[in-house]
Structures are given as C-alpha cells and as structure tokens.
N, C-alpha and C positions, 0 to 999 in steps of 0.2 A: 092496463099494460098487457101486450101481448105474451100465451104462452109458450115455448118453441119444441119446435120439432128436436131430437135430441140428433144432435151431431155421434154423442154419445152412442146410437145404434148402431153408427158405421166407424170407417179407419178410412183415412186418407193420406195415400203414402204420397210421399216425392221423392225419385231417386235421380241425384244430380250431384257430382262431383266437381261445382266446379271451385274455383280458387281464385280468379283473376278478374272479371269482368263477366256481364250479361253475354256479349259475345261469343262467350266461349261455353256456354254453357251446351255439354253435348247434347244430341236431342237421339229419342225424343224424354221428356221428362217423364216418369211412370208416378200416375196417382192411383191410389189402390182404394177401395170401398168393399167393405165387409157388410154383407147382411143382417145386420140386427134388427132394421126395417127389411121387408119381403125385397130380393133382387129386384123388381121390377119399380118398386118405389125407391131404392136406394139409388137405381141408375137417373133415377126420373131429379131429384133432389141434388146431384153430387156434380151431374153435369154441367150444369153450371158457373159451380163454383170451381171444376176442373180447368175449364173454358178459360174461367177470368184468368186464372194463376199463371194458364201457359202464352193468353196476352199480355201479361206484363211483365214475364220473364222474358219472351219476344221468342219462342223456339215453341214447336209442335208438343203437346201436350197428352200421352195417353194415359185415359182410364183401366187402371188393372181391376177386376170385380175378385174379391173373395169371401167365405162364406161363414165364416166363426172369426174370435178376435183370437185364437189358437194359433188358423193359418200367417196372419197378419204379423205377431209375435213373432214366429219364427223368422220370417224376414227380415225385424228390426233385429234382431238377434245376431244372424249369419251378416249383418251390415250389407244388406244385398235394398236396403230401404235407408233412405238418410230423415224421412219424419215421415209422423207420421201422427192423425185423432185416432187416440184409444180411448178404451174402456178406464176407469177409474181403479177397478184391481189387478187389471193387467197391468198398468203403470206403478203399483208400486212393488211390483214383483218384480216389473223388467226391472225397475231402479235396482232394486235391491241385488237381483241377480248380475246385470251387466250393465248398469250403468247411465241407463235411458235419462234425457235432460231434461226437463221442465221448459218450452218455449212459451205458452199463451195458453188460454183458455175461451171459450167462447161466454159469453154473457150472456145471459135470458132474464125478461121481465125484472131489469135490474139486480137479476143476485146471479153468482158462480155455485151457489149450491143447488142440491137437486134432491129428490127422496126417489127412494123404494115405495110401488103401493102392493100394499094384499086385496086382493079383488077375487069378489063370484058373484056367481049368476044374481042380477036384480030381485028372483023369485026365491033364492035359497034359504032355507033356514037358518044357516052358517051365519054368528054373529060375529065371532072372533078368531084370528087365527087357532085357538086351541081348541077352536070348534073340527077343524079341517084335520085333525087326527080319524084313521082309518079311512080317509078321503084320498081322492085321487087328483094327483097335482103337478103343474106344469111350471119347470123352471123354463130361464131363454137359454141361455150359456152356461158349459162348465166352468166358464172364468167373467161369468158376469156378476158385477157388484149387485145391482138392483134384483138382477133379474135371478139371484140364487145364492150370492155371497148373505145375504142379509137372512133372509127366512132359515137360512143352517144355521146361522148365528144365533137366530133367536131359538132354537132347536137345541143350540151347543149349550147356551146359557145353562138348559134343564137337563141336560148331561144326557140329549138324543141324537140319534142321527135319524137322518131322511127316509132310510130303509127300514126302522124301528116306526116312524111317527105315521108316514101314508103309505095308502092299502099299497098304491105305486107310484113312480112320479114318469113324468118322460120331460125330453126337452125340445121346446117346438125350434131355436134357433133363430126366433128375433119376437118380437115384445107384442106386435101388432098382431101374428100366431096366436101369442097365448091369449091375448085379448078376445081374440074370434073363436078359439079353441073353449074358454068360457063363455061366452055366448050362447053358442050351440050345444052348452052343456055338454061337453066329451070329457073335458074337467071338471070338479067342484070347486079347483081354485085358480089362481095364479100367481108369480112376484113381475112385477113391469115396473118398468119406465117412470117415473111423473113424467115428463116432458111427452115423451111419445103419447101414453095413455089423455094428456091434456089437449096437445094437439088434435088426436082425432077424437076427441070430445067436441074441440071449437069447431072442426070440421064437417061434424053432424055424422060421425060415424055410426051405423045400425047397431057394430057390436058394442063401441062403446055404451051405449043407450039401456045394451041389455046385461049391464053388467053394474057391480056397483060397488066402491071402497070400503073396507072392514077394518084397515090398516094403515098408516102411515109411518114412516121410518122418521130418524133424525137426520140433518141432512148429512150431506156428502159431496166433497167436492168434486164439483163438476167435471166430467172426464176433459182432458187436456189435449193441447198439440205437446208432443214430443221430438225431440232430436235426439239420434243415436251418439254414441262418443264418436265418433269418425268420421263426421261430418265436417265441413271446412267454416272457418269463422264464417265468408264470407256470404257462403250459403245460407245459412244459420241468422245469420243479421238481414238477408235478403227475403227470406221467406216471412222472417218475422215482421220487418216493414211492411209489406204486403197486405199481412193478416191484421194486423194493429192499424192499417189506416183504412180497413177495407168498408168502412162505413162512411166514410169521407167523401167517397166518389159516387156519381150518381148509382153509376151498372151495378157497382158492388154493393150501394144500400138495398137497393132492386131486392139484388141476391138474396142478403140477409131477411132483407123484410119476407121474404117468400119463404123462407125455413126458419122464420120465425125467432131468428136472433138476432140480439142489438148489435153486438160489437166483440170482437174479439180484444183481452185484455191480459195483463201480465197477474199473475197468481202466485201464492209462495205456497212450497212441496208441504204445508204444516195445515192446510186445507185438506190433508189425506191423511192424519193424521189416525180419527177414527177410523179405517178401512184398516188399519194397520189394526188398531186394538182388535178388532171383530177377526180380522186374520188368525189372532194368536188364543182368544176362546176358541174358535169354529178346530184349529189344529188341535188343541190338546184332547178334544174330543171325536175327531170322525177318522184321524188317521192310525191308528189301535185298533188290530183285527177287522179291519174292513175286508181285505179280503178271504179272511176267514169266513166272515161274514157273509159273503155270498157264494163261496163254492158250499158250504153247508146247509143255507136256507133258500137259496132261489136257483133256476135255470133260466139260462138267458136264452131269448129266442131271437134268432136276425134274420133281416129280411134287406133286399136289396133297397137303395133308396130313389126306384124310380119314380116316386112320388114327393110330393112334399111333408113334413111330416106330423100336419096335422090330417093332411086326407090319409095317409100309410096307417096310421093309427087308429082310424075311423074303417079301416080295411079291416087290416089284420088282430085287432085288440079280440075283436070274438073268438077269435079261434084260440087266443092267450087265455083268455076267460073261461073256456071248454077245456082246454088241459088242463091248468089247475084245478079244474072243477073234477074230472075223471080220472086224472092220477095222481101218485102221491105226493106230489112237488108242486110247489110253489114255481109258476112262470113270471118271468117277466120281458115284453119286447124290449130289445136295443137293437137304436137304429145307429148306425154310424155314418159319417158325414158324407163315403163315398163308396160304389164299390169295392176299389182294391181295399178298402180301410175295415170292408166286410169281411171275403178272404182271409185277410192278416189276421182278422178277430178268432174265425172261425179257425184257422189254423194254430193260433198260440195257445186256443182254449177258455178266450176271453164271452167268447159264444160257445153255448153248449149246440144248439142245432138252431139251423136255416134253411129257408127259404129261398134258392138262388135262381135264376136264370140259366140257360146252357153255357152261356161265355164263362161265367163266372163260376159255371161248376166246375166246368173244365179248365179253368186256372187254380182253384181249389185243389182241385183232383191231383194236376199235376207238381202242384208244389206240396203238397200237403198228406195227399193219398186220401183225401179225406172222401167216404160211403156216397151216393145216392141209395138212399132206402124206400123211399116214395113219389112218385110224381103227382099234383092233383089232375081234377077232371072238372072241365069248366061247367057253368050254368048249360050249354048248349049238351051238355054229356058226352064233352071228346076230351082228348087227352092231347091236344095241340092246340096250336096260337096262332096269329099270322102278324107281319108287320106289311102297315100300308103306307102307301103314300095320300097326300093331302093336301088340296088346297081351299082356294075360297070358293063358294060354292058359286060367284057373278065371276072368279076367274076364266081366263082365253085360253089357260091349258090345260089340256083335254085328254094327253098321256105322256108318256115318260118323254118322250123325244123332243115336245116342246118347255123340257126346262132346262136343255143349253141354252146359255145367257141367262138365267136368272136364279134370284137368289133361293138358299136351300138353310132350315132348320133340322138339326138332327137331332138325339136324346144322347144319354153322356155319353162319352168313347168306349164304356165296357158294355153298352147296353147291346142286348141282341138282336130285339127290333126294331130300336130305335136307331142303330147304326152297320153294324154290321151287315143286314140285310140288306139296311135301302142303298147300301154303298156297294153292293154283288149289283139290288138290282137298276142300279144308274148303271154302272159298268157293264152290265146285260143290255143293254140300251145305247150304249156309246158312249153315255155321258160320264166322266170323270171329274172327280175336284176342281181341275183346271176349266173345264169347260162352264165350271158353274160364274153365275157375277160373284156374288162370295156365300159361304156358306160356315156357322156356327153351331157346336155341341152346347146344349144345353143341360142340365141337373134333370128335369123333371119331363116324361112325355107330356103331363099340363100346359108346361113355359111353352112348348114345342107347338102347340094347337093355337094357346093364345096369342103368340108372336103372329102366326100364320094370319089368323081373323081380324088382328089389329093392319094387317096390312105389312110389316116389317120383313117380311119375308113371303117368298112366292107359294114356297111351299114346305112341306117337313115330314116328318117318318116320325110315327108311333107303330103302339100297339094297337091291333081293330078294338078290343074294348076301350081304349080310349078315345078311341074315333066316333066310337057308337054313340059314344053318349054326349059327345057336342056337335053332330049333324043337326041337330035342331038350332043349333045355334049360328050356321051359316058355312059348314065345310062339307066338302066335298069328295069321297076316295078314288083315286085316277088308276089308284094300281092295288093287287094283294100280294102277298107273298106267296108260295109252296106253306105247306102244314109245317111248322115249327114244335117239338116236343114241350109241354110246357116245362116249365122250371122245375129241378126236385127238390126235393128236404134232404139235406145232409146234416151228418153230425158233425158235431167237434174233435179232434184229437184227444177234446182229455175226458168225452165223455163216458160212464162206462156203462160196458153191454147192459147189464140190466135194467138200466134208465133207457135206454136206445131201444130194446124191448118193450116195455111197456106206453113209451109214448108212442112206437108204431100200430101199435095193437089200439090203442088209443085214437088213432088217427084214421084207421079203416074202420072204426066202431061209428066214424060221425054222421055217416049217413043217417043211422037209425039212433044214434044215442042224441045227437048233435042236432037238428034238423032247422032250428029258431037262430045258431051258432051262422048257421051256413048264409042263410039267408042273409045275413048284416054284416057277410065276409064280401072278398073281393069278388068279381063274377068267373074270376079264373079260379075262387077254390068252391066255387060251390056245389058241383058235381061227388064231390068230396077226394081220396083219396084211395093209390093202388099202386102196386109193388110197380118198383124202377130198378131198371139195371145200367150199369156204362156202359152196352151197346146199343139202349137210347138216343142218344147223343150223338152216338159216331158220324153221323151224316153230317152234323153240323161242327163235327170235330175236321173232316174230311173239308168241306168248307173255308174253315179257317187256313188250316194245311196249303191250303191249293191257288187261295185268293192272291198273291202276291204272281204266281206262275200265270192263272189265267187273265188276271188284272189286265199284263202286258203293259200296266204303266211307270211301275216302279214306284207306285205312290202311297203303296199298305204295305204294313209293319210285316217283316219275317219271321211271324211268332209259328210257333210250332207245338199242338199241342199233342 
C-alpha cells in the first residue's frame, strides 16, 4: 500500500457563499495552501487538486498560498473562508473556540490516523528522545500537532518545558525543513510528519536517507476538511460530494494517486480525542511563568526573514553563539514569519535586538523610536550592499529597457533590495508595474533566483550576494543598484542600557575576539561590526519620501518616513 503525502502540511480554503445552485456560485472561488511542505512543493501538489474543484463547481478557481496554519486560522475564524484542510490541533481549538465542523478526512494506506516521528542524523549517537536534552532541536509550527504539539507533551509528562530541556530549539515552518535541517546536521533532532517524512523516503529523498527514526507517537487523527459555522447547507453538501466521490473519476483518481491518497472519507470528531488529552498535560505545564521565564534567562535576537529559515539559521546562529559565549546572557535567534511581524516584535519588546534592513529600520524607527547602534561591514570590507537585477544567463535581455512586456520576480514588499530599489530602478528606466506582463513579491531573495532559472519569470531583484552565489548556476546581472547602507542592529524598547552596552562592545570586539564566528556568518556580517547613526539611512529615507512624487505614476504607496 501506498504511503501519502500529507495533505496535513498544507490548508486548503474555499470561499463561496452560495445558497441556490452551481450557477450562482460567485467567482472566483479562493483556495488557500499553507506551507507545511516548502512553498514551491505545496503549489507544485495543490494545483491540481485546486484545478479539479473549480471544474466541477463550473466557475474560475483561485489558489490563495499562505504560510503557517496560524494565517489560515484566522481566516476560518473572521468567516472570510467557508473550508478549509487543517492541521489536526488547529481543528480542535478552532472547534473548541468558534465552532469549526468536521466535513471529511483524507485516507492514506487504508487508515485516518497518522504519527508524530522523532528523527536525527543517521550518524548520531542520540538513541532516544531523552537523549536530545541540551540538544539543539527543530519544531515545524507553533500549532502543529506532529510537528511540536506531541514532543512538549512528552516534555509536559516530566513536568518540562522546551526552554528547560534543549540547548535551543527553532522553527523551520514545514516538516520537509526540519528533515533537511537534520540532514545537514544544523539540528540534533526534529518532530515530523509520518506521512511527509514516508513520502519522501519512497521518493528517494538524500535527506531522508540521512537521517533516521528514534521515535514514534501513538496515532492521531488524521488532520481533516473542515467547514466554518456560516457556511450555507448547500455549499457544505457540495464540497462534500466532490471530496467523497473524488476517487471515483478517472482525473481525480489521477490526483489522489499522485499525493499519495486513497480517498477522501467521513470521520467522527472522537478520532481527536487524544490531541485533546495531550492539550490539557502540555497546558498545566508550559503556560506558568513562561514569560517570566524568558525576559529573566534568554535575549531574543531578530533578524529579517529574507531568507528561508533554515538557510537564516545557518547565517546568523554564529554570531548567537558568539554573544552568548562573550556576554553574560544567554541568546537566542527568533525569526518571525514576516517583516512587519519583526518590527511589531521588536517594538513590543518581544525582541530584545535586531538585525534590520533600511526599510524596516526606518519603520521601526518611526513607530517605535527604536536605536541603530551598529551597522556591519561585509566580507568585501564596505559598509553598503547593492540590489540587482537578474536574469537567465541564455536570456535576450540585456538591460533594463528590454523587460517592458515581460515578466518580473521581486523579494517581499518590505524588502529594500529586493523591492524598493528595483522598483526606483524600473521607474529610472520607464518601466512601471503596468508596463510589466505580470510581476510577483516573493518571501525569500532564494524563491526570487529560483523562479527566475526555472524559467517562470524573466527576471527578478535580489541582493548582489545572493546573486553571487547562483551565477554559477545559470544567472546573469543586467543592472546594480547605487551603494545601499547595510542593515543596522537595533534594540528593543524594553531593552535596558546596560545589556545594550555590553552586546555593542561585544559586537565591535568580533573581529579579533570572533574571527571562526565570522567566517560561518552571512557574507554581509563578516567584515564585522561599527558604530551607525539615523543619518545613515537618510538617503534612503529621502527615497522613500520622494518615490510616489518622482514615480509620476501613482502606483507606490505614500508612506512617509
């Protein structure tokens, strides 16, 4: 029997009101896919099955992509989503909270249940999980069952929490991360998937290969489709038909067969039953001065998440590992799922100090007041960055003028070289939004290279070190930017001066204290670090200011900083 891919990694919303008939249903229908698998396999996997749904509902069909089952939650929440595949402990907290309905379940290798595994390296000494105390360890989600609900539980049992038991943990944010993230040894452990971790076993994956089970959970019911309470019978009965006979038809056996599941089938809410018990040990235990518990033993450190984050990790963990090692506090990186959500962090005091960009300092700055204390100095020994443009390297254009008409990748909306700039300099050029075929923000300047090489796009805007380092692999730079200042380190609001002191003193010491640190950091900190002021920035403050005025198109934001 086949093992499946887990549906389970992702959410798939429908938002359709209707009441009466197929006919009426408005369009177009939104289906939503959350990242638990990497973005690029979730869209690769979902489209499909997006496809069939908005064929036989008979009306245009979109793919919404989101990136935790947190985002997704809210949506069924606000009723802004009428169903949706969720995680198995989001489901019974939405029940619980507001109300979420039990529609179907997916089927794998003949059962609706599924396990948690504990997995490390093939080579590791680690026999059991209570080997992986003062180990370093990778959940998927803060509201995944497998992927973190289960390993606290078994933690809560012995009356521990996560912050007590490993050196530190991080969260990669989907199962196949932590997989590859044990692989490569950046972890000693991880909690995944069965299904996922199975699937790319049968698929001949390298990391699964290098990695090996320690652990198994008892099962758990399979994560589910759900309907929100406000949904209309009619809908509800129609999505369900769909999903229940979807094994029936050739295209949709097709489908199934290809993500690795039999058949979607009806399930009763007492299959969640244990996720419930594990709920109510895991609460009596980790919600009791937690955050006592970290404004007194750790400093959080944040860094933007222009990376994915298992490569962010593999960046910046040295230089976490050099602070705590040179001062007297315990570090620990948190990455947050987006810029603005960095900001907020660093602004409420949920980050003690960061790592920002200019955009984002100067959104910082301005809502918050919050310091630049230091900017670094790259491997090349400057104190600036550039954003380029990029295409394929057997691409026909040659500079900026020849990408009217076609299409454009950029890096997310708050990024500075990945968007802001290359958006000055298209509009230095002529070329504006409209003039593009179409053009997409992406999460990661990586997604932004790889889109580019696979062909899906003409071209795209990073930063030069990430450019540098996939020219060998087929790209090409048509343009640079002007010197960009790099990113500073700012602090928190609720840091206090004398911590803010001694990690800057700390941080100008790395050249000569640090030297091994530096090396296995990003190549933007390796020069190491040196006093920054806000009249840094101004250039690129003036910039912002100015872009809506110079634009002439009316097509960027009137922010003002």
């Amino acid at each position: 029997m086949k093992k499946g891919i887990s549906y389970i990694a992702t959410f798939i919303i429908l938002f359709t009101p209707i009441t009466a008939s197929a006919q009426e249903i408005p369009e177009p229908v939104r289906i939503g896919v959350a990242s638990m698998i990497t973005p690029v396999d979730a869209v690769r996997y979902y489209q499909e099955i997006v496809d069939y749904l908005g064929e036989r509902l008979g009306v245009p069909v979109e793919m919404v992509h989101r990136r935790t089952y947190d985002e997704m939650d809210r949506l069924l929440e606000k009723g802004e989503v009428d169903v949706a595949f969720i995680c198995s402990a989001p489901y019974v907290k939405n029940r619980r909270k507001f109300g979420v309905e039990l529609l179907v379940a997916p089927q794998v290798n003949g059962r609706v249940f599924y396990r948690s595994y504990i997995i490390v390296h093939k080579e590791s000494p680690i026999r059991s999980f209570d080997d992986l105390r003062g180990r370093v360890f990778a959940f998927t989600d803060p509201k995944s069952n497998s992927g973190r609900l289960y390993p606290v539980y078994r933690l809560a049992k012995k009356g521990l929490r996560p912050e007590e038991f490993f050196k530190r943990y991080i969260y990669s944010y989907s199962h196949n991360k932590s997989v590859e993230l044990v692989a490569k040894r950046i972890v000693d452990g991880a909690a995944v998937e069965s299904l996922v971790y199975e699937y790319m076993r049968k698929k001949g994956s390298p990391y699964v290969q290098q990695t090996r089970v320690i652990e198994q959970s008892p099962e758990f019911g399979i994560p589910p489709v759900v309907v929100s309470t406000g949904i209309s019978p009619f809908v509800k009965e129609k999505i369900r038909e769909l999903l229940l006979n979807m094994h029936k038809d050739l295209k949709g056996r097709k489908i199934l067969r290809a993500m690795l599941i039999d058949k979607f089938v009806v399930v009763p809410d007492s299959n969640y039953d244990t996720i419930r018990k594990m709920e109510e040990v895991v609460s009596s235990v980790t919600v009791p001065d937690e955050k006592k518990y970290k404004r007194t033993n750790i400093l959080y450190f944040g860094v933007i998440p222009r990376d994915n984050p298992r490569i962010s990790y593999e960046k910046y963990q040295p230089l976490i590992d050099y602070l705590s090692e040179n001062t007297p506090y315990r570090f620990e990186l948190l990455l947050k799922r987006s810029y603005e959500e960095t900001v907020t962090a660093v602004g409420n005091g949920e980050i003690d100090i960061a790592l920002l960009d200019p955009l984002t300092y100067l959104e910082a700055y301005k809502k918050y007041g919050t310091p630049a204390i230091l900017k670094s100095i790259t491997a090349k020994g400057e104190s600036f960055y550039r954003s380029v443009i990029i295409t394929r390297k057997d691409s026909s254009i040659k500079k900026l003028s020849d990408l009217k008409g076609k299409s454009f990748a950029f890096a997310s909306t708050r990024s500075t070289s990945g968007n802001l700039i290359p958006r000055v300099l298209l509009a230095e050029a002529g070329i504006h939004l409209k003039d593009l075929k179409k053009y997409k923000n992406f999460d990661y300047h990586d997604s932004v290279v790889k889109w580019v090489l696979r062909g899906e796009y003409d071209a795209g805007a990073v930063r030069e070190s990430v450019a540098e380092k996939y020219l060998p692999l087929g790209i090409r730079i048509i343009a640079k930017s002007a010197p960009i200042p790099t990113g500073p380190v700012v602090v928190g609001t609720r840091t206090p001066y004398t911590m803010v002191q001694k990690i800057k003193e700390a941080l100008l010491e790395i050249t000569s204290k640090g030297k091994v640190y530096l090396e296995k950091s990003d190549p933007e900190l390796r020069g190491g670090f040196i006093d920054a002021r806000d009249s840094d920035y101004q250039g690129i403050r003036k910039m912002i200011n100015d872009v809506p005025k110079t634009c002439g198109m009316g097509c960027h934001p009137r922010i003002r900083f």
